[in-house]
DSSP file (Angstrom, degrees, kcal/mol; ACC not computed):
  #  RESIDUE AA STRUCTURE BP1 BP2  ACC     N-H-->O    O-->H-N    N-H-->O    O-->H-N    TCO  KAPPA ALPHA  PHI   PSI    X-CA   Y-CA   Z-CA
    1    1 A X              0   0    0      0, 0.0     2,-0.4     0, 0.0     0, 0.0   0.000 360.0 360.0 360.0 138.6   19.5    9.8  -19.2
    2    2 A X        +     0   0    0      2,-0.1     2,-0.1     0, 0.0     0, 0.0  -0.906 360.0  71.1-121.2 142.8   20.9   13.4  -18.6
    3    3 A X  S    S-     0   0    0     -2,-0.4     2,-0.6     2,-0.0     0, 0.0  -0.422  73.1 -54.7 136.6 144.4   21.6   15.4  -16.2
    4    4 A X        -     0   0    0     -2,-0.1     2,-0.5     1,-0.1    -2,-0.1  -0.525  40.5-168.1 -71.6 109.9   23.7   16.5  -13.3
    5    5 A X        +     0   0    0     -2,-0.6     2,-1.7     1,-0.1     3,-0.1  -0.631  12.6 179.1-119.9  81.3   24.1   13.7  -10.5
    6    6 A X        +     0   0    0     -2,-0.5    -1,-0.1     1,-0.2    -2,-0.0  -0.209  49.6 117.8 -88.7  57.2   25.9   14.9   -6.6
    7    7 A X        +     0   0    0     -2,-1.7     3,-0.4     3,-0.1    31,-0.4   0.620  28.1 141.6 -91.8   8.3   25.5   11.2   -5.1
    8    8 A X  S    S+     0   0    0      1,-0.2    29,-0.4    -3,-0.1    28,-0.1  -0.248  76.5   3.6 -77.7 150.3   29.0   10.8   -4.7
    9    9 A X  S    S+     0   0    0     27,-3.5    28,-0.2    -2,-0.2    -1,-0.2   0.944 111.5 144.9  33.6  72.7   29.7    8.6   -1.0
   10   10 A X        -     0   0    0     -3,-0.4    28,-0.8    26,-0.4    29,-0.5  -0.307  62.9-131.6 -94.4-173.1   26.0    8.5   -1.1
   11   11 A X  E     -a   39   0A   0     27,-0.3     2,-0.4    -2,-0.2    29,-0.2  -0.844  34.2-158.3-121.2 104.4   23.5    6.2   -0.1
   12   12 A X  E     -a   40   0A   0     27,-1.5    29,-3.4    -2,-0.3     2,-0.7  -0.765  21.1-171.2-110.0 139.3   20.9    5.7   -3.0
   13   13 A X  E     -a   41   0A   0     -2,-0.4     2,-0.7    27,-0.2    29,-0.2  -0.770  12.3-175.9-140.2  74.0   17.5    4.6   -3.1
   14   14 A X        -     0   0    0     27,-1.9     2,-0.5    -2,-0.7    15,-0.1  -0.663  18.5-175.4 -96.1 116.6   16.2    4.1   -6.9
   15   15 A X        +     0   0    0     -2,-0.7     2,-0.3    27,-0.1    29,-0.2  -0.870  20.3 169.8-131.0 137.6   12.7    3.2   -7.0
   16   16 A X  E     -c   44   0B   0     27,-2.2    29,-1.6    -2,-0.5     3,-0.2  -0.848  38.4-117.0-126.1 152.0   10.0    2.2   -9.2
   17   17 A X  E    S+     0   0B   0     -2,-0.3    29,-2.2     1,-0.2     2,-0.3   0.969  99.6  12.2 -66.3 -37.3    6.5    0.9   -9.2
   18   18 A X  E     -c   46   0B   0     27,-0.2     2,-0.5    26,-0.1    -1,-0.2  -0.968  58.1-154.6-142.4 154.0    7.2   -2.1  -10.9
   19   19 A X  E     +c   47   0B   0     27,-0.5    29,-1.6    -2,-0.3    30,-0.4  -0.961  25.9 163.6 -91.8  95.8   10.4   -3.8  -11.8
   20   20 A X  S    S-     0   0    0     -2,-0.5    30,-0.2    28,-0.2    -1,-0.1   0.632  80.3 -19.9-116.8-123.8    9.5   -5.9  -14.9
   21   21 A X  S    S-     0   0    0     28,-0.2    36,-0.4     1,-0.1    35,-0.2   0.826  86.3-122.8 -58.6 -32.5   13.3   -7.0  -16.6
   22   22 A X  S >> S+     0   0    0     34,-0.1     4,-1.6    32,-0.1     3,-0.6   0.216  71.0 135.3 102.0 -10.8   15.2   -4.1  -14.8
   23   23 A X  H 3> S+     0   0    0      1,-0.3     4,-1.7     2,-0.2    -4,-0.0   0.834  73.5  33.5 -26.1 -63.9   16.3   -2.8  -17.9
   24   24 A X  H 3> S+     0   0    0      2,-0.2     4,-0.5     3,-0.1    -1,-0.3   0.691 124.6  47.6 -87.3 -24.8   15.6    1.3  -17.1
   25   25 A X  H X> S+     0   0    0     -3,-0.6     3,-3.2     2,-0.2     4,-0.8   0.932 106.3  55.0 -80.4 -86.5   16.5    0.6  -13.3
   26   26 A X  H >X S+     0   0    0     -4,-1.6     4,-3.0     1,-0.3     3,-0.9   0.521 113.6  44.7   3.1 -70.2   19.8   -1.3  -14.6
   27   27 A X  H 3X S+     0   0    0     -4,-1.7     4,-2.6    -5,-0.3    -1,-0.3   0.788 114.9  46.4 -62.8 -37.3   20.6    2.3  -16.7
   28   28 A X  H <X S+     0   0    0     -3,-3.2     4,-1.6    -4,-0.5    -1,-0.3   0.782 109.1  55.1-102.9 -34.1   19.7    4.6  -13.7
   29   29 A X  H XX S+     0   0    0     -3,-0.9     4,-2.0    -4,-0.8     3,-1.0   0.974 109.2  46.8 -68.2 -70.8   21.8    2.3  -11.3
   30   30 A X  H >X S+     0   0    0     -4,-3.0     4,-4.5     1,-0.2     3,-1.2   0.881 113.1  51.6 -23.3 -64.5   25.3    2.7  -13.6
   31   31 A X  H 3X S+     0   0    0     -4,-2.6     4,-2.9     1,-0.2    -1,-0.2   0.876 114.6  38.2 -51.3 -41.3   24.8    6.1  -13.8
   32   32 A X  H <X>S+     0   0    0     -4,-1.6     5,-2.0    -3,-1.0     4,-0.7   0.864 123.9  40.2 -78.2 -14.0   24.4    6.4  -10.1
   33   33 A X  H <<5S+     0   0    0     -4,-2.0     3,-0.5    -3,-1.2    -2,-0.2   0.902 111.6  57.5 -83.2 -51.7   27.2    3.8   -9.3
   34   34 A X  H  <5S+     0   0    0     -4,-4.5    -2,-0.2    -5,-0.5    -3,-0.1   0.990 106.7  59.1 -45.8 -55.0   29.5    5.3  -12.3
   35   35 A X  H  <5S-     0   0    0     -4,-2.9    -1,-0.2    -5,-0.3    -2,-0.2   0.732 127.0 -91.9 -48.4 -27.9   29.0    8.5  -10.3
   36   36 A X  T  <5 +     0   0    0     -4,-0.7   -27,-3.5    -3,-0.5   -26,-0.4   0.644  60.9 163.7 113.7  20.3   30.5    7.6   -6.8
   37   37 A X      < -     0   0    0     -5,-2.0   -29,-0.1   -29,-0.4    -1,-0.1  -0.448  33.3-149.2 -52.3 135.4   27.5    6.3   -4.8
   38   38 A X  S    S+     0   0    0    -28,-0.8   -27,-0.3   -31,-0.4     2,-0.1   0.917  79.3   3.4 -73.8 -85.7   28.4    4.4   -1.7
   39   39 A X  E     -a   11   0A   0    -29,-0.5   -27,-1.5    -3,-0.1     2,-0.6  -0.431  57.3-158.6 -88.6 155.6   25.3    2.2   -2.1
   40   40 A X  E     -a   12   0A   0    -29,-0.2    23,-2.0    -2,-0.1    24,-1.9  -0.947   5.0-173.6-144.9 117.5   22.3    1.5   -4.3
   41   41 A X  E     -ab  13  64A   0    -29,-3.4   -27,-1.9    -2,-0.6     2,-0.6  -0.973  14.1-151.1-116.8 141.7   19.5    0.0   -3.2
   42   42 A X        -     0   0    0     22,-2.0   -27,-0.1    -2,-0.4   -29,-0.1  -0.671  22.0-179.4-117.6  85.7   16.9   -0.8   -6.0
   43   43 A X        +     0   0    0     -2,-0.6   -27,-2.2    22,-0.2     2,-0.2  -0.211   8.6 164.3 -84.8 141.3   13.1   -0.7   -4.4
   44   44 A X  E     -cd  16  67B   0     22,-3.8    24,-1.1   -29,-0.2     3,-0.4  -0.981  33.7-133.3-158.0 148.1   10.1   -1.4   -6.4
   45   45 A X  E    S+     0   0B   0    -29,-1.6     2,-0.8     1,-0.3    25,-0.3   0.987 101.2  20.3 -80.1 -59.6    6.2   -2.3   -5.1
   46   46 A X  E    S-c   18   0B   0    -29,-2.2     2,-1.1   -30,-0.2   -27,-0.5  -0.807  78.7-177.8-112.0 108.0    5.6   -4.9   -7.2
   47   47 A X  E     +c   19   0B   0     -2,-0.8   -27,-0.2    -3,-0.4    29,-0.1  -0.585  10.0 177.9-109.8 127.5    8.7   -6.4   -8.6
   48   48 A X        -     0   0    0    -29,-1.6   -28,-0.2    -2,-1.1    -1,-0.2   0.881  19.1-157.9 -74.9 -66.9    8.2   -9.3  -11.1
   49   49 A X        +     0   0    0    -30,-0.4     5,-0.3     4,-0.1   -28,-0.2   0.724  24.4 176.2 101.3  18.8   11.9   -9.9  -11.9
   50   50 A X    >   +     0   0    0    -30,-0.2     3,-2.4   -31,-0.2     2,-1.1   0.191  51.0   3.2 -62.7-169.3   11.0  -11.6  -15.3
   51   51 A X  T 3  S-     0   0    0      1,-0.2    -1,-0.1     2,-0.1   -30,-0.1   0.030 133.1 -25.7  63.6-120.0   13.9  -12.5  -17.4
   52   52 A X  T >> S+     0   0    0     -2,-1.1     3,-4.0   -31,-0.2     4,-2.4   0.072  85.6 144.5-139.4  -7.7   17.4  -12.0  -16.1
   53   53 A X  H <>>S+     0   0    0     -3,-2.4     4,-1.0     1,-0.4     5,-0.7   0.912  71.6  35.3 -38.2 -68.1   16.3   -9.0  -13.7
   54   54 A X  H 345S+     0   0    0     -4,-0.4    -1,-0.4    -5,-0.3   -32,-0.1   0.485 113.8  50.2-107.8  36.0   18.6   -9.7  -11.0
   55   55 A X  H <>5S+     0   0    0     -3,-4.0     4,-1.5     3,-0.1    -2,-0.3   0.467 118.3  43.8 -66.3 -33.4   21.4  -10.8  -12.7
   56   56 A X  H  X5S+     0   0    0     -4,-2.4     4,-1.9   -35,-0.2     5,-0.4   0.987 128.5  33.4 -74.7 -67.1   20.9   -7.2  -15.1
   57   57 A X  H  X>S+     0   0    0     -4,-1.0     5,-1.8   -36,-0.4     4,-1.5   0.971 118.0  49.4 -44.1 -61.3   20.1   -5.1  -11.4
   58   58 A X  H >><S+     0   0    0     -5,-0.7     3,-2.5     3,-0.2     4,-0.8   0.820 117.3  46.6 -37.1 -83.5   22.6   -7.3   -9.3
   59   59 A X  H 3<5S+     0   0    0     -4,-1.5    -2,-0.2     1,-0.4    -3,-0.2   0.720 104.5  59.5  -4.6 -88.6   25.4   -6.4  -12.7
   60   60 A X  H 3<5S-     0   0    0     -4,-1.9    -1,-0.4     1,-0.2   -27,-0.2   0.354 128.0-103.3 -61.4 -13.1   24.7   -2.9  -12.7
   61   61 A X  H <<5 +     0   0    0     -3,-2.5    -2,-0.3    -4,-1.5     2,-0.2   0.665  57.1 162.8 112.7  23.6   25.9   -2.7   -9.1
   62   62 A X     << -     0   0    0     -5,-1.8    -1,-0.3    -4,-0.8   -21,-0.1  -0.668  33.0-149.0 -84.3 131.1   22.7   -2.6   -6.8
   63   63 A X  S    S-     0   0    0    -23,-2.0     2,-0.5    -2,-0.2   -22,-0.2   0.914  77.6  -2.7 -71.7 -36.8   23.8   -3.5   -3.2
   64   64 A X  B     -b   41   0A   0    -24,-1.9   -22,-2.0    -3,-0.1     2,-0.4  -0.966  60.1-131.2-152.1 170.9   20.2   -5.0   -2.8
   65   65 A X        -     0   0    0     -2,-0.5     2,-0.3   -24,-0.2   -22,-0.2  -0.809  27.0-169.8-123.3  97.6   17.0   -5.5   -4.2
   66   66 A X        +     0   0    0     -2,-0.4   -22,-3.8    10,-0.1     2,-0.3  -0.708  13.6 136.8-103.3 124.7   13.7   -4.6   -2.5
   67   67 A X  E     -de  44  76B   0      8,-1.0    10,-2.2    -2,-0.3    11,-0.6  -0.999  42.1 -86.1-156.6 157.2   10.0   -5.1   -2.8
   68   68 A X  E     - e   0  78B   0    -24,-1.1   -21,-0.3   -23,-0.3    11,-0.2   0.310  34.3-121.2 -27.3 169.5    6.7   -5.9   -1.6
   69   69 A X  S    S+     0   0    0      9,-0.7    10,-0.1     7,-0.1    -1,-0.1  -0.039  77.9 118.8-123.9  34.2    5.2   -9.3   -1.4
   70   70 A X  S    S+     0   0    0    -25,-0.3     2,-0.4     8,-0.2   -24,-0.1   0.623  81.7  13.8 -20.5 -61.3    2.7   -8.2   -3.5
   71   71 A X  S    S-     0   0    0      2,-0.0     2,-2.0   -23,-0.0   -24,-0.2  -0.992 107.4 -77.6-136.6 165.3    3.7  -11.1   -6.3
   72   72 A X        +     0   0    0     -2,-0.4     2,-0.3    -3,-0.1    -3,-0.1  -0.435  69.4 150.1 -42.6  55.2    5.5  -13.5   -5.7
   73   73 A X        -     0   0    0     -2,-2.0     3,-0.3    -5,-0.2   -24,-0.1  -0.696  59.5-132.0-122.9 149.1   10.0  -12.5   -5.6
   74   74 A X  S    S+     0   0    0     -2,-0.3    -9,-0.1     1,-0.2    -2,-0.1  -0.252 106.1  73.2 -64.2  18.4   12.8  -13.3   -4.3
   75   75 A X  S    S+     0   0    0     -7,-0.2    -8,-1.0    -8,-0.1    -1,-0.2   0.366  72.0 125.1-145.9 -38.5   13.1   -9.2   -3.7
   76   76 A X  E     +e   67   0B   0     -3,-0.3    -8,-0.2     1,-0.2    -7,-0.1   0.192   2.9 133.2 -66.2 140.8   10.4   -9.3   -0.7
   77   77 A X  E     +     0   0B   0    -10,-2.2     2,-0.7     1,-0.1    -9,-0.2   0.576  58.7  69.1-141.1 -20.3   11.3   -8.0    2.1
   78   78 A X  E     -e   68   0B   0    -11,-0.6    -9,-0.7   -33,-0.1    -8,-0.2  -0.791  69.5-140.3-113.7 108.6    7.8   -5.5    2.9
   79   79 A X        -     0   0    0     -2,-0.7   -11,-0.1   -11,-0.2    -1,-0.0   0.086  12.3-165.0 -48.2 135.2    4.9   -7.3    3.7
   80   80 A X     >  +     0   0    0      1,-0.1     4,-2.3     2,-0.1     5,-0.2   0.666  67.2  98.1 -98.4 -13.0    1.5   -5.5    1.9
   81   81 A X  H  > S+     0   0    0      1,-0.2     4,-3.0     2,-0.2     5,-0.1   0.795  74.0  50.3 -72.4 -38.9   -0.9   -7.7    4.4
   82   82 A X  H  > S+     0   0    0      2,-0.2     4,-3.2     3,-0.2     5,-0.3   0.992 118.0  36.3 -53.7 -57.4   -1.7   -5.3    7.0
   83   83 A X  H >> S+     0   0    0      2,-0.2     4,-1.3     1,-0.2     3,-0.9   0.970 116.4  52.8 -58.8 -47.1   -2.9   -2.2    4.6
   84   84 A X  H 3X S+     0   0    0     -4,-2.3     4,-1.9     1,-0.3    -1,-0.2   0.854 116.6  43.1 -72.5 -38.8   -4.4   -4.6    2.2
   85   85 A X  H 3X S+     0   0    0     -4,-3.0     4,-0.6    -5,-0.2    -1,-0.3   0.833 114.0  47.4 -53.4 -33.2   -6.2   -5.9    5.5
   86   86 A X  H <X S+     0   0    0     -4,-3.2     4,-0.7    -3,-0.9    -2,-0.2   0.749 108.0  55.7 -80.7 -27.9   -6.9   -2.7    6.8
   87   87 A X  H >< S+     0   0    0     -4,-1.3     3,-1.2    -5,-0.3    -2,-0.2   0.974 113.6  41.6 -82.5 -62.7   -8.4   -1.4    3.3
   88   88 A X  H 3< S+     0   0    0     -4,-1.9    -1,-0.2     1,-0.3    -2,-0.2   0.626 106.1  61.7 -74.4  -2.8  -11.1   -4.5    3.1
   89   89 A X  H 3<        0   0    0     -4,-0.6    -1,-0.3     1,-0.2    -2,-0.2   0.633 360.0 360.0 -99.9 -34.6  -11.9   -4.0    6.9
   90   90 A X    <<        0   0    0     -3,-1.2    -1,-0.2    -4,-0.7    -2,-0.1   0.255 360.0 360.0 -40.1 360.0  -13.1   -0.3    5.6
């Protein structure tokens, strides 16, 4: 990863659709954390978490880890059930 990066005393919000090992989040988090980010929160919609994933995220300095409940984590903290009700109610 390349590139010029103004988060420092930031608040940071790196987010993906799904969080499988954490590997490429892990990378994206140093960088923002190396940089001078106050915080890093690492959001994903479905986050599996296989592996080591939040010990690697956790490691790489993300203050928290957030996701749907969408599968099954330890991550959830936003409930999918209303839209996914509202979508079959259609």
């Amino acid at each position: 990863m390349e590139g010029e990066l103004k988060v420092q005393d930031k608040d940071v919000i790196i987010a993906d659709d799904i969080i499988a090992t954490g590997g490429t989040m892990a990378s994206a988090i140093a960088i923002a954390k190396k940089t001078g980010a106050r915080s890093i929160y690492a959001v994903g919609t479905h986050a599996l978490l296989i592996k080591n994933a939040v010990y690697t995220l956790l490691s790489a300095g993300t203050d928290k880890i957030i996701s749907t409940d969408s599968v099954d984590s330890p991550a959830y903290v936003v409930s999918m059930a209303e839209v996914v009700a509202q979508a079959l109610s259609k």
